[in-house]
Residue frames relative to the residue before (quaternion, step in Angstrom):
aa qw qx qy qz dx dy dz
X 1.0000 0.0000 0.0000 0.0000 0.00 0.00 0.00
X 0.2963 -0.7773 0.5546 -0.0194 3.35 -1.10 1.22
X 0.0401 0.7177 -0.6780 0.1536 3.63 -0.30 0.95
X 0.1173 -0.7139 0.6876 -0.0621 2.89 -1.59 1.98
X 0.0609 0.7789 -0.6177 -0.0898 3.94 -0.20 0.42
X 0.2716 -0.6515 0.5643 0.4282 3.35 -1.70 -0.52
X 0.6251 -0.6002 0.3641 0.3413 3.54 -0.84 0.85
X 0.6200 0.6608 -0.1802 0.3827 3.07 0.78 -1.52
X 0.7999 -0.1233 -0.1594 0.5653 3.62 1.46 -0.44
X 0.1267 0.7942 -0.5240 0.2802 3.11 0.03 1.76
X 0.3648 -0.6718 0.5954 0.2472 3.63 -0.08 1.31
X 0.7368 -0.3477 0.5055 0.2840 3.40 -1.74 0.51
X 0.8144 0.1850 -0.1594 0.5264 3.74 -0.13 -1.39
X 0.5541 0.5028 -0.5166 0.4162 3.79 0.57 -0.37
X 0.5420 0.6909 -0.2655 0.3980 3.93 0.78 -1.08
X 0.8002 0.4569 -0.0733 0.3816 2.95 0.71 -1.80
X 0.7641 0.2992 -0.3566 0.4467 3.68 1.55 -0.65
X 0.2466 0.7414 -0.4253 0.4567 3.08 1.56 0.00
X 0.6490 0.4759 -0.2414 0.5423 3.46 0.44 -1.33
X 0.7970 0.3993 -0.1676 0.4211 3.14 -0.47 -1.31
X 0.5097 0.5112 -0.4017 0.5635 4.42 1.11 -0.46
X 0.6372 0.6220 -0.3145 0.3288 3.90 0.56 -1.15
X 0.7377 0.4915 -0.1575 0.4352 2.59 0.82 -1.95
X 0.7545 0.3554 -0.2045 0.5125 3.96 0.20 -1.61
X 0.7214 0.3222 -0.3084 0.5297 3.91 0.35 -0.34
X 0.2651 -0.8680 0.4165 0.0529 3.33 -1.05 0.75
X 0.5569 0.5541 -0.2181 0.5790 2.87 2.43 0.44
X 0.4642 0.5456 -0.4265 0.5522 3.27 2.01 -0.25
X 0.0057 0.7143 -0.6977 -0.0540 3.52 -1.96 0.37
X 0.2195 -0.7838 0.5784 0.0543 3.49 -0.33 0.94
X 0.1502 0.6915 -0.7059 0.0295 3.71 -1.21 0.33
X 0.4317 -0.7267 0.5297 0.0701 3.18 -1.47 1.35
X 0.1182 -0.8106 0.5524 0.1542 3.79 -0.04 0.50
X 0.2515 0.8052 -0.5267 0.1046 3.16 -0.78 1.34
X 0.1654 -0.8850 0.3609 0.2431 3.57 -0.51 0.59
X 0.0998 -0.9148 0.3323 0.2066 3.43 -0.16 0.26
X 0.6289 -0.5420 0.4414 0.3406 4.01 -1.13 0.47
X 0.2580 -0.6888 0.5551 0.3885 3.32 -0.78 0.58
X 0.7694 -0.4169 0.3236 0.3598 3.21 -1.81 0.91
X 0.8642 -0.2173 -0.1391 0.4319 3.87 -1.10 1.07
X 0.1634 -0.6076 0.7536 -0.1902 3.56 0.72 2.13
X 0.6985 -0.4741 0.5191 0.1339 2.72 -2.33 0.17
X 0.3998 -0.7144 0.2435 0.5201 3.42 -0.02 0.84
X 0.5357 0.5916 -0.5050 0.3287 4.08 0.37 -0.36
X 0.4551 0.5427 -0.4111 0.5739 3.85 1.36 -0.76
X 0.6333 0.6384 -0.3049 0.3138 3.33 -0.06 -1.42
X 0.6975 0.4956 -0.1743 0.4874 3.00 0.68 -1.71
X 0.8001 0.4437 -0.2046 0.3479 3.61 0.45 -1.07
X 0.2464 0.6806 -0.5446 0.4236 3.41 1.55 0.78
X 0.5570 0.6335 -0.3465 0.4103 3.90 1.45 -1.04
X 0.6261 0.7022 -0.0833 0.3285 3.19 1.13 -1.73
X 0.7846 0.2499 -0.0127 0.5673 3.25 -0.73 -1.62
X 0.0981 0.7149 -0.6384 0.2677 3.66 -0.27 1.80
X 0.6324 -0.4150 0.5845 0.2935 3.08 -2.02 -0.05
X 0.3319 0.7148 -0.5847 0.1926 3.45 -0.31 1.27
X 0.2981 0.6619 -0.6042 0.3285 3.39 0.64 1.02
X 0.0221 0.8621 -0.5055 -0.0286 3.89 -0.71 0.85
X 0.3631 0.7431 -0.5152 0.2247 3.32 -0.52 1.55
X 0.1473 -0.7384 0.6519 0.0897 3.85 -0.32 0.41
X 0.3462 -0.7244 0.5801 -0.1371 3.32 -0.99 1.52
X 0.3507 0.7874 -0.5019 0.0712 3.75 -0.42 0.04
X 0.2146 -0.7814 0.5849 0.0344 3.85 -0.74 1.51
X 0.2409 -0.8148 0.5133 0.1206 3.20 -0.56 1.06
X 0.7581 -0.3071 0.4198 0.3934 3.75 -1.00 -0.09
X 0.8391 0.1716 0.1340 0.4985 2.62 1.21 -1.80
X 0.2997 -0.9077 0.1019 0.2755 3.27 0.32 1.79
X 0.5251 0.5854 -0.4773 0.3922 3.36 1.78 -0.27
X 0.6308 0.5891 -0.3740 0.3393 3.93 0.93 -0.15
X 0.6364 0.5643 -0.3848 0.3584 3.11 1.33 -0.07
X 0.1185 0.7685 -0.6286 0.0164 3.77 -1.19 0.41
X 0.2577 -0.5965 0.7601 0.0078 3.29 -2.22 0.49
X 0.0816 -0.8346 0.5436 -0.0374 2.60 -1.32 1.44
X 0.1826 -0.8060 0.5530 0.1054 3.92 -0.52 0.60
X 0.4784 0.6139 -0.5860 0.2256 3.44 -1.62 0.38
X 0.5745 -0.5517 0.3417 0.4988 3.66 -0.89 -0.27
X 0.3812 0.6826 -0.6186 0.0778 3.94 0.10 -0.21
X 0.2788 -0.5621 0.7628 0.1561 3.70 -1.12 0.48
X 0.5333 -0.5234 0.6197 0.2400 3.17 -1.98 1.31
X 0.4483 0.7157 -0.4540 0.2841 3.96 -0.04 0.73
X 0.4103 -0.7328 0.4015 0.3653 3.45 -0.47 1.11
X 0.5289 0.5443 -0.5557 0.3396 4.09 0.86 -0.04
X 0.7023 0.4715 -0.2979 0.4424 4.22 1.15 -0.67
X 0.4982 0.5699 -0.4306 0.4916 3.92 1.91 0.18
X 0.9300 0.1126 0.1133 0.3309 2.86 0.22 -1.84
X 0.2435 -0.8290 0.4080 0.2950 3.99 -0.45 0.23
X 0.7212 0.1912 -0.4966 0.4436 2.84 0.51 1.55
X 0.5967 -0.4598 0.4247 0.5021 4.12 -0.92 -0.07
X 0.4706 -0.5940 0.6434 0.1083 3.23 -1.23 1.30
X 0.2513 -0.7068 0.6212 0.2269 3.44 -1.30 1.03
X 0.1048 -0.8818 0.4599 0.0005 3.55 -0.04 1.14
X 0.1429 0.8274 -0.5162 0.1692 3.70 1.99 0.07
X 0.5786 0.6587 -0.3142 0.3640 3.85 0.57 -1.12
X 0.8388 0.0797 -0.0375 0.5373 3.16 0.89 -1.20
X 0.7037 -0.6551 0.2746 -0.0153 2.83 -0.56 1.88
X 0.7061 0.3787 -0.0152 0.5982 3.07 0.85 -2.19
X 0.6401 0.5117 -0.3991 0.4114 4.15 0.65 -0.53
X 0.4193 -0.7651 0.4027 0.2769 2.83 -1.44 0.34
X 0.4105 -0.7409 0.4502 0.2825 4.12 -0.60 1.29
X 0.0947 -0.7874 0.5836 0.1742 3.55 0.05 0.98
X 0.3711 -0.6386 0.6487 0.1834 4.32 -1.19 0.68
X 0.6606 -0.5031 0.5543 0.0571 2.58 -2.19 0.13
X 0.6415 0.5851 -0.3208 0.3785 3.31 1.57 0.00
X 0.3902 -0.6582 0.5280 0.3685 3.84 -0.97 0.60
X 0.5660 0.6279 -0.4999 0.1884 3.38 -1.69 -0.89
X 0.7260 -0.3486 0.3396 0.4858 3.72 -1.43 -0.30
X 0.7252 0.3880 -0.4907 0.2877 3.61 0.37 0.07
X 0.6582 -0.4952 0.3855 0.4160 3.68 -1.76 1.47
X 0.5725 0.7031 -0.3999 0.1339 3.79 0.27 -1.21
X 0.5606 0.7756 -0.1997 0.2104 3.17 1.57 -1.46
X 0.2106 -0.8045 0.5233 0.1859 3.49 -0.48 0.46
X 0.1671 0.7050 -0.6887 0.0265 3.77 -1.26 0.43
X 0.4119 -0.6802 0.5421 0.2716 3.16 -1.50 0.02
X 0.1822 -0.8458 0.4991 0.0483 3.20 -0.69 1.08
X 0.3471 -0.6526 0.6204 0.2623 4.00 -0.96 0.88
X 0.2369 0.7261 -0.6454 -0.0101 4.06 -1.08 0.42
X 0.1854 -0.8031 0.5060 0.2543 3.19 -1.27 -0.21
X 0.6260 -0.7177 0.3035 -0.0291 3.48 -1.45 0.04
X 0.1210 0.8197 -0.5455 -0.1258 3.60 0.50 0.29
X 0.1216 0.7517 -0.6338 -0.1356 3.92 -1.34 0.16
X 0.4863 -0.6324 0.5990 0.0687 2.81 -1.53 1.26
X 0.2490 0.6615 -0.7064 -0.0364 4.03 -1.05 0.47
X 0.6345 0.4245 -0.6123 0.2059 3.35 -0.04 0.41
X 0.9275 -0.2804 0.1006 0.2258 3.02 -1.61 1.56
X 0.8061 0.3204 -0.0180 0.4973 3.22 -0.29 -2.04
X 0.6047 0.6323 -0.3330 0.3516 3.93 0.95 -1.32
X 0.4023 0.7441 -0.2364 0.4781 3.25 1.60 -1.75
X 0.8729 0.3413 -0.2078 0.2801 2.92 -0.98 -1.91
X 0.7305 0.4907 -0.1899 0.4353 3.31 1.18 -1.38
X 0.5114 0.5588 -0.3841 0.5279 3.93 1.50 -0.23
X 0.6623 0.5862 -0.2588 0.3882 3.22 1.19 -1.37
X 0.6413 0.6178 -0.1570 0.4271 3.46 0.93 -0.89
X 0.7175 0.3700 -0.2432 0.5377 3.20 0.76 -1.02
X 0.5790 0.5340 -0.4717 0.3964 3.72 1.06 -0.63
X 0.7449 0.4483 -0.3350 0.3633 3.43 0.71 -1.28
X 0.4443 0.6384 -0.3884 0.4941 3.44 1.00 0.75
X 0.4918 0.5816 -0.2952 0.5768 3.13 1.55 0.07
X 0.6251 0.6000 -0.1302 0.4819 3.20 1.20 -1.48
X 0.8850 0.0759 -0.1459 0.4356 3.39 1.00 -0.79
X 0.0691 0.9001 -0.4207 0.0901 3.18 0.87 0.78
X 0.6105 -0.4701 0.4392 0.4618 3.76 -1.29 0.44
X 0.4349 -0.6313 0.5841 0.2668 3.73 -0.64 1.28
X 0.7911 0.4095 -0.2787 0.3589 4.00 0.02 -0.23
X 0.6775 0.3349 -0.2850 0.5896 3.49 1.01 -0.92
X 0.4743 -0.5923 0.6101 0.2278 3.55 0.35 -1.66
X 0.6316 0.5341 -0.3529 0.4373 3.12 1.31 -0.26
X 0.3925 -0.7569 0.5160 0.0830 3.25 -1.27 0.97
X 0.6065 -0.5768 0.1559 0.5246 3.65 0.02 -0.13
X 0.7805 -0.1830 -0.0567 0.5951 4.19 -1.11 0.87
X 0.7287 -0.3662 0.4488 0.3655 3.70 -1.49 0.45
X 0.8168 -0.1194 -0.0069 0.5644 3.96 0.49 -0.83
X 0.6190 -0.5144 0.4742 0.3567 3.36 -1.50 -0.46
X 0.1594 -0.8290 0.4920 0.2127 3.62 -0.02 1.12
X 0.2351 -0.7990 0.5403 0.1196 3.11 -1.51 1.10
X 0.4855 -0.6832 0.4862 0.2471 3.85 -0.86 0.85
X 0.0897 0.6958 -0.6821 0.2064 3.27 -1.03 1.60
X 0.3212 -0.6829 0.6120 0.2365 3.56 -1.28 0.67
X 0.7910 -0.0218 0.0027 0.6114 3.44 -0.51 1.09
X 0.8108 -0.1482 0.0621 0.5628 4.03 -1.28 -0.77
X 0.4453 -0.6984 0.5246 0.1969 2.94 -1.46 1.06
X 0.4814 -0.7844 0.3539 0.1665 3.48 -0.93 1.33
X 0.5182 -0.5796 0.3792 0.5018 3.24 -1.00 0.88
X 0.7929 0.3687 -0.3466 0.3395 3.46 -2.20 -0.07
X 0.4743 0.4786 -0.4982 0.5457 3.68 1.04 1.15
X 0.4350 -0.6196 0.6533 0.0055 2.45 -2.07 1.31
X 0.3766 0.5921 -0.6913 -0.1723 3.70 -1.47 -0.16
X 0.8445 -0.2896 0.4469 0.0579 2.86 -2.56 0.69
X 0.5364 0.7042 -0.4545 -0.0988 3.60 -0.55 -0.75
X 0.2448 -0.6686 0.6862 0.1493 3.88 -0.94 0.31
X 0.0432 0.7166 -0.6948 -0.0436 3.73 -1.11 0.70
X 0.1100 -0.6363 0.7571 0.0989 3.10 -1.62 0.36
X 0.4077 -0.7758 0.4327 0.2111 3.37 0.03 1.30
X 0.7644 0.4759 -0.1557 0.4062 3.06 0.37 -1.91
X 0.6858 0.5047 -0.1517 0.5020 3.53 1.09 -0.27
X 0.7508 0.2334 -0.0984 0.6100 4.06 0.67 -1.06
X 0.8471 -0.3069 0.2826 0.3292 3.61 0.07 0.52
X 0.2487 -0.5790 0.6853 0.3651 4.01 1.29 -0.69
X 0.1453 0.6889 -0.6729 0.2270 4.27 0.81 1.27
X 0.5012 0.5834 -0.4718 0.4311 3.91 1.00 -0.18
X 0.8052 0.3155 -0.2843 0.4139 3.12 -0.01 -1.61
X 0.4877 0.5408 -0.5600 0.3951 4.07 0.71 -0.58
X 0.6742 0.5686 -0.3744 0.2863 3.67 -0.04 -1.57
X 0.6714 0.5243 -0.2623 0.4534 3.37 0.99 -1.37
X 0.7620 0.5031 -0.2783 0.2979 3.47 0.80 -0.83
X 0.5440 0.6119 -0.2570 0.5133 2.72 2.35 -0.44
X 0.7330 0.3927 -0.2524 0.4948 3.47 0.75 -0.54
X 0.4093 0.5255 -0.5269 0.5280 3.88 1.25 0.44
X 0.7791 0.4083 -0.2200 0.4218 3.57 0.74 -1.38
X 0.4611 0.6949 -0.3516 0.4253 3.21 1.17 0.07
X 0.6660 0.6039 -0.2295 0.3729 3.15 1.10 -1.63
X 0.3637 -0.8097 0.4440 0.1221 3.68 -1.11 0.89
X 0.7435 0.1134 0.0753 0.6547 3.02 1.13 -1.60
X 0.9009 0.2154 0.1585 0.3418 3.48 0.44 -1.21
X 0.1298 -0.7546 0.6180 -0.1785 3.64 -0.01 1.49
X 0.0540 -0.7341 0.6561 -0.1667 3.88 -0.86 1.55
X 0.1861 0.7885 -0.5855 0.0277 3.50 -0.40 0.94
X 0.0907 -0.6038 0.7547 0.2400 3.35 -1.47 0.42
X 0.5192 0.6495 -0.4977 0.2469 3.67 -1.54 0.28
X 0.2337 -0.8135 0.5256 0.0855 3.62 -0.86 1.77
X 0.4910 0.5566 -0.4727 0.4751 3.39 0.63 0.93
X 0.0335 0.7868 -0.6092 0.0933 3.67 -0.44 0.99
X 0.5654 0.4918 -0.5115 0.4205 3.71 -0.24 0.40
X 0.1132 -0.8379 0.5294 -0.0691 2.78 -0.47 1.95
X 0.5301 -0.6507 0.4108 0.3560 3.62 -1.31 1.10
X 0.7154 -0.5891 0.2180 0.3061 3.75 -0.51 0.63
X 0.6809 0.4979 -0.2164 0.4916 3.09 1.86 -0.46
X 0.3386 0.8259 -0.1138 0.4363 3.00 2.10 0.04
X 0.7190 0.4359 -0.0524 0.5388 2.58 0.86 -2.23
X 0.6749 0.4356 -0.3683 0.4681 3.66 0.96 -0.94
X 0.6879 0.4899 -0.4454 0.2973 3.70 0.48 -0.33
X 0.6318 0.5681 -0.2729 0.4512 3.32 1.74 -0.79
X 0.5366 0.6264 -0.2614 0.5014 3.48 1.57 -0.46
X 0.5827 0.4154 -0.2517 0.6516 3.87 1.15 -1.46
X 0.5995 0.4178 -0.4395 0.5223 4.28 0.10 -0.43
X 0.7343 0.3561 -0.4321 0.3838 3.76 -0.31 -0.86
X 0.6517 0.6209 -0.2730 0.3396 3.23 1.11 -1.35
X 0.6366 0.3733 -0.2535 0.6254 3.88 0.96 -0.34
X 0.6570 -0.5331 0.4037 0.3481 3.84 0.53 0.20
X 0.4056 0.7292 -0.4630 0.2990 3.86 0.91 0.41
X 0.0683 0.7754 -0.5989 -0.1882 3.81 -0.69 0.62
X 0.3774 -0.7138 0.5884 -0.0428 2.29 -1.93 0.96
X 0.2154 -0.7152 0.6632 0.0474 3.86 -0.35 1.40
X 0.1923 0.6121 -0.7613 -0.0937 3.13 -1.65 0.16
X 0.0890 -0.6114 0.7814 0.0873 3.31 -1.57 0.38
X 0.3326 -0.7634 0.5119 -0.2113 2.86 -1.35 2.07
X 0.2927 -0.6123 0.6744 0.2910 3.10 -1.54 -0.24
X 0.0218 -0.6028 0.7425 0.2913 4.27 0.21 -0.12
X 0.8467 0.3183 -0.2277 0.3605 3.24 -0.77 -2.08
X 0.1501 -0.6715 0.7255 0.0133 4.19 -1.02 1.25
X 0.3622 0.5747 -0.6829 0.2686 3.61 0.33 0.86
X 0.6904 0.1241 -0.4228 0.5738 3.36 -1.47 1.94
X 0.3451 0.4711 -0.5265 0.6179 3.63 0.84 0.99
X 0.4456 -0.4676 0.7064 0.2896 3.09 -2.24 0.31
X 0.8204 0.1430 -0.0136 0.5534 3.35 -1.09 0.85
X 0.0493 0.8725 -0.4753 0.1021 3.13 1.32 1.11
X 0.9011 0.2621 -0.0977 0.3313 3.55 0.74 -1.37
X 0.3584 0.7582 -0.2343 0.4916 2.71 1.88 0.66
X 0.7089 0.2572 -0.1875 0.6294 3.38 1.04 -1.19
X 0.4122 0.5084 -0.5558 0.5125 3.90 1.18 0.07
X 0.8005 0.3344 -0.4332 0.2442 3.20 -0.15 -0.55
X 0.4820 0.6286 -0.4047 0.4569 3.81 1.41 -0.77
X 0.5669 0.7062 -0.1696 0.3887 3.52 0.86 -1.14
X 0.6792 0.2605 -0.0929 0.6799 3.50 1.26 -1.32
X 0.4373 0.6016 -0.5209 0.4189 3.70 0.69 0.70
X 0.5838 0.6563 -0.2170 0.4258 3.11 1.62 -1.87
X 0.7059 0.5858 -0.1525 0.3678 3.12 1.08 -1.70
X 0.6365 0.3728 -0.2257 0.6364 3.81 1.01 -1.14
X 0.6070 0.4611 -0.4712 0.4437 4.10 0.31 -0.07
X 0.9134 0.1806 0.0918 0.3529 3.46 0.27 -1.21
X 0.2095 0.7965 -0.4855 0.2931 3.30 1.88 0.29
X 0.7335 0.5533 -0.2022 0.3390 3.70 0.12 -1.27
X 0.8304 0.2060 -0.0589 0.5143 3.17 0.89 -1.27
X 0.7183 0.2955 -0.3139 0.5461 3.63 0.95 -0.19
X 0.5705 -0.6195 0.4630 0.2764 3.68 -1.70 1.26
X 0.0819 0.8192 -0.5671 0.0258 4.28 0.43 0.96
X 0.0868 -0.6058 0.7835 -0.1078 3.54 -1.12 1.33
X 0.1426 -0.7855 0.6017 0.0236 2.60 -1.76 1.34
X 0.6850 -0.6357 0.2528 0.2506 3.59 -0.31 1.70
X 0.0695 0.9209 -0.3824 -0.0293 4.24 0.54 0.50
X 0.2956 0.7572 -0.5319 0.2373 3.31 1.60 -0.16
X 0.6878 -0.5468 0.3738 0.2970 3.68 -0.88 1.72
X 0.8184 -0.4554 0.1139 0.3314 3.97 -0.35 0.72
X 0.5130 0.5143 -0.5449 0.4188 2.62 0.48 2.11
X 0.2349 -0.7673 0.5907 0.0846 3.10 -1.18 0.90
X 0.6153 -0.6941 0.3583 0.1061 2.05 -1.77 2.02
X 0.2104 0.8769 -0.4294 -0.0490 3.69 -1.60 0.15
X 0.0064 0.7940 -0.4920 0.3570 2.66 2.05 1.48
X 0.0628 0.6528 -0.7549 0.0089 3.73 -1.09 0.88
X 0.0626 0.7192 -0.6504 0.2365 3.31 -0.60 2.12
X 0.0641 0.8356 -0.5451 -0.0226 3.83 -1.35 0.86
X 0.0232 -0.8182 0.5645 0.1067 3.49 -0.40 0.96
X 0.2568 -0.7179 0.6332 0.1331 3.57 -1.24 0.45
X 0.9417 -0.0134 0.1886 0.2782 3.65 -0.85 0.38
X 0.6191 -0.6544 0.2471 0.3570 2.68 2.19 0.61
X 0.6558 0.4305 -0.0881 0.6139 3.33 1.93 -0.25
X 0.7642 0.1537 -0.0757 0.6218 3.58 0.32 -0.39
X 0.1323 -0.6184 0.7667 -0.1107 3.40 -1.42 1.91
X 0.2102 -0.6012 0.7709 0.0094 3.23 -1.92 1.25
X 0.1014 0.7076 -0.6992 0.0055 3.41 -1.08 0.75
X 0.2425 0.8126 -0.5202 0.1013 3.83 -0.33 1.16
X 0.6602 -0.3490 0.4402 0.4985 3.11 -1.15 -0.63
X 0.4887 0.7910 -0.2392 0.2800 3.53 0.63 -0.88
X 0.0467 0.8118 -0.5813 -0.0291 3.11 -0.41 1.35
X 0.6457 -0.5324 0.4028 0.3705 3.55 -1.24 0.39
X 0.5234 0.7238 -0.3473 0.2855 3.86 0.68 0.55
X 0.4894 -0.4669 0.4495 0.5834 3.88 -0.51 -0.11
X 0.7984 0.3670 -0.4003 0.2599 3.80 0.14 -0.71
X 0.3489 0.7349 -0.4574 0.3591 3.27 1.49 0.13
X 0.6718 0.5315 -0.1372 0.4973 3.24 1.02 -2.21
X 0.8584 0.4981 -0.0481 0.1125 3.35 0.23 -1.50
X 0.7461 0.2482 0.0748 0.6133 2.91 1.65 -1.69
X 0.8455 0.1496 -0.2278 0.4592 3.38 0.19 -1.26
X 0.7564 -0.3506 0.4683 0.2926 3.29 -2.38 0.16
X 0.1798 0.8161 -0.5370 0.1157 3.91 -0.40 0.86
X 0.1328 -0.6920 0.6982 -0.1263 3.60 -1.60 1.23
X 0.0201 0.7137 -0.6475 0.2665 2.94 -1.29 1.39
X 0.2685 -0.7146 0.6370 0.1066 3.55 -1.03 0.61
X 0.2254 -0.7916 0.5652 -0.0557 3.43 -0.80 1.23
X 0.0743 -0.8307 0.5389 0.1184 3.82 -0.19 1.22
X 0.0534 -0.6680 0.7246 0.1606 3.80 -1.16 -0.14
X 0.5137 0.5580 -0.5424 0.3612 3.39 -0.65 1.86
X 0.5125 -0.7090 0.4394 0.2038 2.91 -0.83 0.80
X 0.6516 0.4900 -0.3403 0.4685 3.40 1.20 -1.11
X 0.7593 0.5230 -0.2754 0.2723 3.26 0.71 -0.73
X 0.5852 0.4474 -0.3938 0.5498 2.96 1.66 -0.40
X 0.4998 0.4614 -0.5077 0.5287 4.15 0.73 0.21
X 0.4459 0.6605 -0.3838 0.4665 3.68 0.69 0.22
X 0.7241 0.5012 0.1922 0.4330 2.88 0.34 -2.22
X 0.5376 0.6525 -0.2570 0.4681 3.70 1.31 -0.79
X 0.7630 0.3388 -0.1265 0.5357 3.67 0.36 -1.57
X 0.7220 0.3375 -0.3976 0.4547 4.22 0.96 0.09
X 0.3206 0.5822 -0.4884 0.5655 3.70 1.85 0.39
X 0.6684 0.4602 -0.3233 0.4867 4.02 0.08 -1.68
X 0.6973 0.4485 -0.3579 0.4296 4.36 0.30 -0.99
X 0.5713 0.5573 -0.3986 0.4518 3.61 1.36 -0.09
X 0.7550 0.4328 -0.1242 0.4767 3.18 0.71 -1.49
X 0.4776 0.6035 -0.3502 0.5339 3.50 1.35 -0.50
X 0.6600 0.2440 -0.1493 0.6947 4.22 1.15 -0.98
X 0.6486 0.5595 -0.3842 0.3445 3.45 0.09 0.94
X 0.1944 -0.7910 0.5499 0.1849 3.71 -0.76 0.75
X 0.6008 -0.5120 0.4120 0.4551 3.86 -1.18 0.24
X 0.4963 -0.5145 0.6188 0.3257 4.06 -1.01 -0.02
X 0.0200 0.6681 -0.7030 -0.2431 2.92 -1.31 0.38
X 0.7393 -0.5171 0.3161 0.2934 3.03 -2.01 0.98
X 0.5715 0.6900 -0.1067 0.4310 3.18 0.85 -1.97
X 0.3141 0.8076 -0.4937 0.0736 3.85 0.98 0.92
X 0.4028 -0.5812 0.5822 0.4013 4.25 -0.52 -0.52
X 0.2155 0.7232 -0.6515 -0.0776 3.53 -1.09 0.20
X 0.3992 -0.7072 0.4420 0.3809 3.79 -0.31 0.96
X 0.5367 -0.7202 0.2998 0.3217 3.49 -1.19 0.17
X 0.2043 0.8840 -0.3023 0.2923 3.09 1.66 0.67
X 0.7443 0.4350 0.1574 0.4817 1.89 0.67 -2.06
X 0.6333 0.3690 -0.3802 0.5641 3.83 1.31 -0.09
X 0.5065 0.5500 -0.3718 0.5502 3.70 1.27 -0.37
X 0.5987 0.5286 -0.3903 0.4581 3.57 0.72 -0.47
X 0.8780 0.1813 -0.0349 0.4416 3.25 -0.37 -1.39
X 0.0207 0.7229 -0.4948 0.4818 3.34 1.05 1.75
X 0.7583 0.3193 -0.1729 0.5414 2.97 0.52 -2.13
X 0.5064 -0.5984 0.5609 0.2663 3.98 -1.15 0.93
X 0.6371 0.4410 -0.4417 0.4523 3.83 0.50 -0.69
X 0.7651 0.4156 -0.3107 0.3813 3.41 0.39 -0.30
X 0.6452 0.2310 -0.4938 0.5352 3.61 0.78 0.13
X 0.4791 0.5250 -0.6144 0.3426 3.73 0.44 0.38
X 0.5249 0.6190 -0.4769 0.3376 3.42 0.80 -0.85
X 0.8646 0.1027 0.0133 0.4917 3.63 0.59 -1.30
């Protein structure tokens, strides 16, 4: 058993059994992703020790038996707020961790959260998801980088429907090869652009691809989250969020996710009726910029007729935006400064 965390947010007792699984089991391994500033960086570097995390999300497992094995991808965090819809009374166990009811900057906080899932069991798909994760596992101890951005697949000329690829990015490290791809597959887009995903602060090259798409007649749905109260930094990224809103109200279809207290964090993309993204990957500068992201990219049509009727169950729990948002002027005086909406 392999266990990747990031250090940077490790609770005390979660740390500790982590610690303490390594140690008494000799089949557990634990690594701590962390990156670090070189010694007197600038203080935005500095800052991005917060940043540039472990946010690749998948859980692999090979079985004896190969039809038992599977891998799964999408954004869930291992947290009882993405198990269960309400706080577990966990008093019993001592060593766990008792997660509250309170908001603000502390980890402790509880919320429910909506995500979603892809799994893979056939065999060979596995082995080859598996693989590329454990490239995670061995990355270059200094950069972080694991091996190319995706898994290239062999095609003679256009690439045929019912193909899959893989990818892992370390922005800060391989080029920001994330945030290109994405810009490639906005420009890509003909008619139609489907997003789920409550993170809206887009990296500037972003914004132009979404800007060059409207501009040729592409639409573009999204179903959001605006309000991130029960987020960290709940009213903060609301407010980055209503930037999204006052840029692109007019011209882009924005629904905002209402299922009774929970917050959304499904990070879904369809193109053209033909090509589904299901990743970690949120629509933000730290998506592009800082942290470690993975996602599985499909090219099919069936699959996106699959994939169609759990888009509609979004929008079905969803209400229209209004345009007509508030943002204090702090908070526009804030995110002036560029280091700071890279941060998030």
């Amino acid at each position: 058993m392999r266990i990747l965390v990031t250090d940077v947010l490790e609770r005390d007792k979660d740390d500790a059994m982590l610690h303490r699984l390594a140690a008494e089991f000799p089949n557990v391994e634990l690594q701590e992703y962390r990156w670090r500033a070189d010694r007197g960086a600038p203080i935005d570097e500095q800052i991005s020790q917060l940043h540039k995390v472990h946010h690749v999300k998948m859980l692999a497992t090979l079985a004896d038996d190969p039809r038992r094995s599977r891998a799964i991808i999408g954004g869930r965090n291992i947290h009882d707020g993405f198990l269960f819809h309400q706080p577990i009374d966990l008093s019993r166990y001592p060593d766990l961790e008792q997660y509250g009811k309170t908001d603000g900057l502390s980890l402790n906080y509880y919320s429910n959260w909506s995500d979603f899932d892809i799994e893979f069991a056939d065999p060979a798909t596995v082995e080859i998801l598996a693989a590329h994760l454990s490239t995670v596992w061995l990355r270059d101890a200094d950069t972080n980088l694991a091996r190319p951005f995706s898994i290239p697949v062999r095609s003679d000329g256009a690439r045929p429907s019912g193909t899959a690829r893989h990818f892992i990015s370390v922005p800060y490290e391989d080029g920001h090869a994330l945030e290109d791809y994405f810009v490639e597959l906005v420009d890509a887009a003909q008619h139609h652009i489907q997003i789920v995903n409550p993170y809206l602060n887009l990296t500037p090259k972003l914004a132009q691809a979404v800007d060059r798409a409207l501009a040729r007649g592409v639409r573009i749905d999204i179903v959001g989250r605006i309000d991130l109260k029960g987020d960290i930094g709940g009213k903060f990224l609301t407010a980055l969020n209503k930037l999204f809103v006052e840029k692109y109200g007019d011209r882009i279809n924005i629904r905002e996710f209402k299922a009774p207290d929970v917050v959304l964090h499904s990070k879904i993309m369809m193109i053209d009726e033909r090509l589904v993204a299901i990743s970690s990957v949120n629509l933000n500068n730290r998506s592009f910029f800082h942290d470690s992201e993975n996602g599985m990219m499909v090219l099919d049509p069936a699959f996106y007729t699959r994939m169609k009727p759990i888009y509609d169950d979004y929008v079905a729990h969803s209400n229209p935006v209004a345009t007509n948002v508030t943002i204090p002027w702090a908070y526009r005086l804030l995110f002036d400064e560029d280091w700071v909406r890279q941060a998030f």
